[in-house]
C-alpha positions in Angstrom: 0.0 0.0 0.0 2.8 2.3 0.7 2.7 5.3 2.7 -0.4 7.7 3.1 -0.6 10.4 0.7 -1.6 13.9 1.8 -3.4 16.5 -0.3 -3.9 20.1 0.6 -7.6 20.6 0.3 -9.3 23.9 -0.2 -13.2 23.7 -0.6 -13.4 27.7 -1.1 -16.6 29.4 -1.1 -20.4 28.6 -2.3 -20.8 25.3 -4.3 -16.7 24.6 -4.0 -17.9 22.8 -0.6 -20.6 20.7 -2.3 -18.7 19.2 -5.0 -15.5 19.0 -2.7 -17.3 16.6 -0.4 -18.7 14.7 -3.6 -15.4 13.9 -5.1 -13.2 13.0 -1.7 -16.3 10.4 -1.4 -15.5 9.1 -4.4 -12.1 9.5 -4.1 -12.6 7.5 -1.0 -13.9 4.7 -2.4 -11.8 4.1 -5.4 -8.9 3.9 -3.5 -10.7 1.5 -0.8 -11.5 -0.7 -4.1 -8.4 -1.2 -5.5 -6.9 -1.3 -1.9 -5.1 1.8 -1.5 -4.1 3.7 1.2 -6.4 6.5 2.2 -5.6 10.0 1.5 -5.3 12.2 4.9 -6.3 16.0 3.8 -4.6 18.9 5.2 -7.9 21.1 5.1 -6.4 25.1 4.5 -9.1 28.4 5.0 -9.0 30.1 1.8 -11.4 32.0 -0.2 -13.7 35.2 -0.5 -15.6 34.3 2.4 -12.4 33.8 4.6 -11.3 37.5 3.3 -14.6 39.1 4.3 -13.8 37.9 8.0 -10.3 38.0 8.0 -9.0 40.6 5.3 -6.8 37.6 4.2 -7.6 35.4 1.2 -5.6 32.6 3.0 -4.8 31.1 6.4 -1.4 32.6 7.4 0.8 29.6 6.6 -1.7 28.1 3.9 0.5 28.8 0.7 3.2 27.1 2.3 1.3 23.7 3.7 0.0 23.7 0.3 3.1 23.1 -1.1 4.1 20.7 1.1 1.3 18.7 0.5 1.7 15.6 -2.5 -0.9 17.5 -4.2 -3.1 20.3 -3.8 -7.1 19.8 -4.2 -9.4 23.1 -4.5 -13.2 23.6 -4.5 -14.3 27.0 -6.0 -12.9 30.3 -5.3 -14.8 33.5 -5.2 -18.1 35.5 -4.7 -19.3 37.9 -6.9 -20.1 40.7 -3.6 -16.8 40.1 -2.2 -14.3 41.8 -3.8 -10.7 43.7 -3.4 -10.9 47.7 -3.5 -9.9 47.5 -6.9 -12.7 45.8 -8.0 -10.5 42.1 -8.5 -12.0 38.9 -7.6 -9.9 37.5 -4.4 -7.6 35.2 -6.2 -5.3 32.9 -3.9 -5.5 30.3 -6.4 -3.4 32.6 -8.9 -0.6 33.4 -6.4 -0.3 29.2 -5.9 -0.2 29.2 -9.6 3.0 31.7 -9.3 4.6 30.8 -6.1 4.9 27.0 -7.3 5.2 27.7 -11.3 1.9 25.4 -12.1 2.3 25.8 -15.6 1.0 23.2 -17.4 -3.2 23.6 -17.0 -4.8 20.4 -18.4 -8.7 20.7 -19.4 -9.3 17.4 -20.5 -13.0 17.9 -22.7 -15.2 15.0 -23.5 -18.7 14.2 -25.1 -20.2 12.0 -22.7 -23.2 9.1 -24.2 -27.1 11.2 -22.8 -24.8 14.0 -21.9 -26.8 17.6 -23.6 -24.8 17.9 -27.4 -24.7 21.4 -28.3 -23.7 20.6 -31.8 -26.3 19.2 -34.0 -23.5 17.2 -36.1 -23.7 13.6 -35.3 -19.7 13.7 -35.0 -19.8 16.1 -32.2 -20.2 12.3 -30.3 -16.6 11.8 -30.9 -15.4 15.2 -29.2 -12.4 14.1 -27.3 -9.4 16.4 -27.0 -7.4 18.0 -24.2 -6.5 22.1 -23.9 -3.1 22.9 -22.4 -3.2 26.5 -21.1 0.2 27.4 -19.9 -0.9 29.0 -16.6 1.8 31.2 -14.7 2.6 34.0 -17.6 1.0 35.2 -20.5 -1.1 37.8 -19.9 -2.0 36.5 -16.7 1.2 37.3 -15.7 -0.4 40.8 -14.8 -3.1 39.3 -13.1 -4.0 42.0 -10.6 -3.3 39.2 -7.2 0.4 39.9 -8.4 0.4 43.8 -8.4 2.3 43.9 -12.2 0.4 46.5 -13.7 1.8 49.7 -14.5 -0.7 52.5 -13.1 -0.4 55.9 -14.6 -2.5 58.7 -12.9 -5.5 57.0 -13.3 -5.7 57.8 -17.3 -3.7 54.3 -18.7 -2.8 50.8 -17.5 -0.6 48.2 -18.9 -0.5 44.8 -18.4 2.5 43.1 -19.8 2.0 39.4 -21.7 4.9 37.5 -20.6 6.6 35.2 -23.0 9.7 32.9 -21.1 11.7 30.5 -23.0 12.0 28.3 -20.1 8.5 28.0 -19.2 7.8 27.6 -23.0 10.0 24.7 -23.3 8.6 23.0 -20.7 4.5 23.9 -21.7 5.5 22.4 -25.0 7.1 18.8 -24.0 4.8 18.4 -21.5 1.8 19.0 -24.8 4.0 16.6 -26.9 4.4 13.7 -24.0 0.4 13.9 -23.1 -0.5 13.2 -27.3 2.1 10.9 -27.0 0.4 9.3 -24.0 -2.7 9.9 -25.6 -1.6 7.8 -28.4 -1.1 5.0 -27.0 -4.4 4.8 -25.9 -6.2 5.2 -29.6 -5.7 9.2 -29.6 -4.3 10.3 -33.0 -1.6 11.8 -31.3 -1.5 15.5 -33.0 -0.8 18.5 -30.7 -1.9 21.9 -32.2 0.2 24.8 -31.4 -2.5 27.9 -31.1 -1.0 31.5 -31.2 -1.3 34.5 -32.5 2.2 34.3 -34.2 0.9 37.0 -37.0 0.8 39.9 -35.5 2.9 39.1 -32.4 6.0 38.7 -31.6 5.5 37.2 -28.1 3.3 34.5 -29.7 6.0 34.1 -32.7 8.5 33.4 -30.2 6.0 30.7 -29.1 5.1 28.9 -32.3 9.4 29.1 -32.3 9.8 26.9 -29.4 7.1 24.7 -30.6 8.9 24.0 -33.6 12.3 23.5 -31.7 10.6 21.1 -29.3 8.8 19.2 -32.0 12.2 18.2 -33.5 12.0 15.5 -30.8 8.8 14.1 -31.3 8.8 12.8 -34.6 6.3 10.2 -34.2 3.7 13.1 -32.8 1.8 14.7 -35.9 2.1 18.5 -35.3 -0.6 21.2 -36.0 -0.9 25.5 -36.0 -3.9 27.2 -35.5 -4.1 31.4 -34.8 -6.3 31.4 -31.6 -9.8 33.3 -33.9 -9.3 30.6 -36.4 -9.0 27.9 -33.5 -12.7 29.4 -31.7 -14.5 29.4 -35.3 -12.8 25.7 -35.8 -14.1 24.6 -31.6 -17.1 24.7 -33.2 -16.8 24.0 -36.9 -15.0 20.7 -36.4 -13.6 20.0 -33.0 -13.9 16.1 -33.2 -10.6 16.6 -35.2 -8.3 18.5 -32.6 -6.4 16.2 -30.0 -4.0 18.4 -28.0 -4.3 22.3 -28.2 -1.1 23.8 -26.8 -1.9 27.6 -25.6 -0.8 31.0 -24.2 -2.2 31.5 -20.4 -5.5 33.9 -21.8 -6.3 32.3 -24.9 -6.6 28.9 -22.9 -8.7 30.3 -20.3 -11.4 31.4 -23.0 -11.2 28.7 -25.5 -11.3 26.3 -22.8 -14.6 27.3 -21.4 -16.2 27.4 -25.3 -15.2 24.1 -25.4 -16.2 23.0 -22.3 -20.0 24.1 -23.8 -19.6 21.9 -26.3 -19.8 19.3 -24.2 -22.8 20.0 -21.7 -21.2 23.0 -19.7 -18.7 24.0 -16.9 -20.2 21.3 -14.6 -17.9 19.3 -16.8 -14.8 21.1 -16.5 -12.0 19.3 -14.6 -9.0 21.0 -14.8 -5.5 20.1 -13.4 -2.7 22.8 -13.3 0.8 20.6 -12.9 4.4 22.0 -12.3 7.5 20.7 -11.4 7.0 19.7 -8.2 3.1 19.7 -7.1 -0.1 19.5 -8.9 -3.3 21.5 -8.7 -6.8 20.1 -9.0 -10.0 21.6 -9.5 -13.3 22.2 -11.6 -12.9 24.4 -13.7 -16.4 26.7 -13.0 -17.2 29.3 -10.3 -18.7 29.2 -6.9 -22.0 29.9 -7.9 -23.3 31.2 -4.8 -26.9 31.0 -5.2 -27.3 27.4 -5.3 -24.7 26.9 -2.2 -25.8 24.2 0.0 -29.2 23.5 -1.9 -28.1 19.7 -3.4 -28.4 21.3 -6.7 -24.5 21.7 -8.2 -23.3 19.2 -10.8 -20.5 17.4 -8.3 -19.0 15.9 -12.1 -16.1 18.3 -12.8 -14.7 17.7 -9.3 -15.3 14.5 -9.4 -13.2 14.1 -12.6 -11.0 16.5 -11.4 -9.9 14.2 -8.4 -9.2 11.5 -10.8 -6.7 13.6 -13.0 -5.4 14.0 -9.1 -4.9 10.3 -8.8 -3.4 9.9 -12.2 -1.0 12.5 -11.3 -0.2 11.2 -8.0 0.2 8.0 -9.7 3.2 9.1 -11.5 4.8 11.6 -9.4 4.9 8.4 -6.3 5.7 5.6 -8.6 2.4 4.0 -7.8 0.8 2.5 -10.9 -2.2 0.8 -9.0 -3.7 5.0 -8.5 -4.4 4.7 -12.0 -6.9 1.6 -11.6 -8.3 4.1 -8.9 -8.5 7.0 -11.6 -10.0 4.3 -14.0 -12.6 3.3 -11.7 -14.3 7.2 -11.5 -13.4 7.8 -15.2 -15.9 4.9 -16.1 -18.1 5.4 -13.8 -18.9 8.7 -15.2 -19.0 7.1 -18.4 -21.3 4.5 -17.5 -23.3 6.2 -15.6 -24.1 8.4 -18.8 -24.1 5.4 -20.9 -27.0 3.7 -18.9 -28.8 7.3 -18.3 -27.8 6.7 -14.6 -26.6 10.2 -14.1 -28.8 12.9 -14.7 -27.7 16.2 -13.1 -30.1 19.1 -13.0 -27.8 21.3 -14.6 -28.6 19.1 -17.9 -32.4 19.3 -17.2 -32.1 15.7 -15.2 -33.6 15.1 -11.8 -30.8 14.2 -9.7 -29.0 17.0 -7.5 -25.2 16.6 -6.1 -25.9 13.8 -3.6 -28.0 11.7 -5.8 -25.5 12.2 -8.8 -22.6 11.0 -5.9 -24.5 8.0 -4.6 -25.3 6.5 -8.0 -21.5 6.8 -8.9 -20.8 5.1 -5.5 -23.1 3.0 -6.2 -21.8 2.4 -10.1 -18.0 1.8 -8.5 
């Protein structure tokens, strides 16, 4: 079994506490299945409710037990009346993106069998590709949590779009490796490079390390795309895209249209991976006005947590965490297959806690 694994867990405000508790239970009882080791949880204060009685967005301490947790698993952050003086969203999340250089952001997106099809082409079944968002520079390298704008008397701002060749590099092998990994499993193993490498230079530099990095991937088909052309093509053809490779902003926005494609941000896990820790989290807000009222779709979280084991799989060198991952993958899939699941976010009858025992029930 090996030693316990501990995760930094941050349920955050409104629904982040509902579909927190729905994916440790099924975290829970994968791991119980294929008889792992329970997780323990280091369980860290953090969010917009947290500021509004503390003035901090984080326990004092909390960035730091983060990081010295094997992985780091949030909820939701944010509520839309709680906000900085500035008018910014409180933002922890962002500075743990920066303080421990998450910078590979995987959105995995998937058509799922009874699952709403926004499409009305019968190919849109196939949708089944993954969009790497580099997530520490870019534009958000300005984000206002990290106090890089450049103020001038309250007539111009600038925010800078950061381009580094050493974060580069690494966004681009770890795209290559995941359609390579992707591949083996019946992927077609292409990763699209998508940029704005026409009119600038920072996204020319890009495309540049792309090309340098693809040299060593010759069994990986490559791809380019200019980020307009790549929203028109989301949803023009996206059952033809594998691995999209992107700058920090034009992830964040082409990875929510895509996620519509596919029933809506109640599908969205996301994991946000660096060198040494791992981020994991749906991808869609707190929404606040369904907080504690069963009615949140607990399935990006849930899928979320299994990226988490798949990751912890690899970083501690134990391969049984994948049967664990593979246990809430197909349950999700099954449970759409057989019309099992049917969250009210899709027009279904089932709220969080009947979505969660049916998948407990399913594993």
């Amino acid at each position: 079994m090996g030693q316990s694994l501990q995760v930094a867990l941050i349920k955050g405000d409104g629904i982040g506490v509902d579909v927190s508790e729905a994916a440790l239970a099924l975290l829970d009882a994968a791991l119980q299945k294929t008889g792992q080791t329970r997780i323990s949880y280091r369980e860290i204060a953090a969010g917009a409710g947290y500021f509004s009685e503390t003035g901090r967005d984080i326990e004092t301490g909390g960035e730091q037990a983060a990081g010295q947790a094997d992985a780091i698993f949030l909820g939701a952050i944010g509520l839309p009346t709680i906000r900085h003086a500035d008018g910014t969203e409180i933002s922890p999340h962002l500075r743990l993106r920066d303080i421990y250089q998450l910078y590979a952001g995987v959105r995995p997106v998937r058509a799922y069998p009874n699952a709403p099809q926004r499409l009305a082409d019968p190919r849109a079944r196939d949708i089944d590709l993954v969009i790497l968002r580099e997530s520490t520079e870019g534009l958000f390298y300005s984000a206002a949590v990290h106090g890089r704008s450049e103020v001038i008397d309250d007539q111009e701002v600038r925010d800078v779009l950061r381009i580094t060749r050493s974060t580069t590099e690494k966004l681009h092998r770890f795209g290559f490796e995941l359609a390579r990994k992707r591949k083996q499993r019946g992927s077609p193993g292409k990763l699209t490079c998508v940029d704005k490498a026409n009119v600038f230079v920072s996204m020319a530099f890009f495309r540049q390390i792309y090309d340098e990095i693809a040299s060593d991937y010759p069994d990986i088909t490559t791809d380019y795309n200019y980020v307009d052309a790549q929203a028109l093509d989301l949803i023009r053809r996206p059952w033809e895209f594998d691995v999209l490779v992107t700058e920090n902003m034009f992830g964040d926005i082409l990875s929510d249209l895509a996620g519509g494609l596919v029933g809506g941000m109640g599908m969205a896990a996301c994991a946000e991976i660096g060198d040494h820790t791992g981020l994991f989290q749906p991808a869609h807000g707190s929404a606040p006005d369904i907080m504690g009222a069963d009615r949140a779709n607990p399935l990006a979280a849930i899928l979320s947590a299994a990226l988490m084991l798949e990751y912890l799989a690899q970083k501690t060198d134990r391969p049984a965490l994948l049967d664990a991952a593979g246990l809430i993958d197909a349950a999700v899939y099954q449970g759409f297959a057989q019309n099992r699941i049917r969250p009210l976010e899709f027009g279904g009858n089932m709220g969080t806690r009947a979505v969660t025992r049916e998948l407990l029930t399913l594993l």
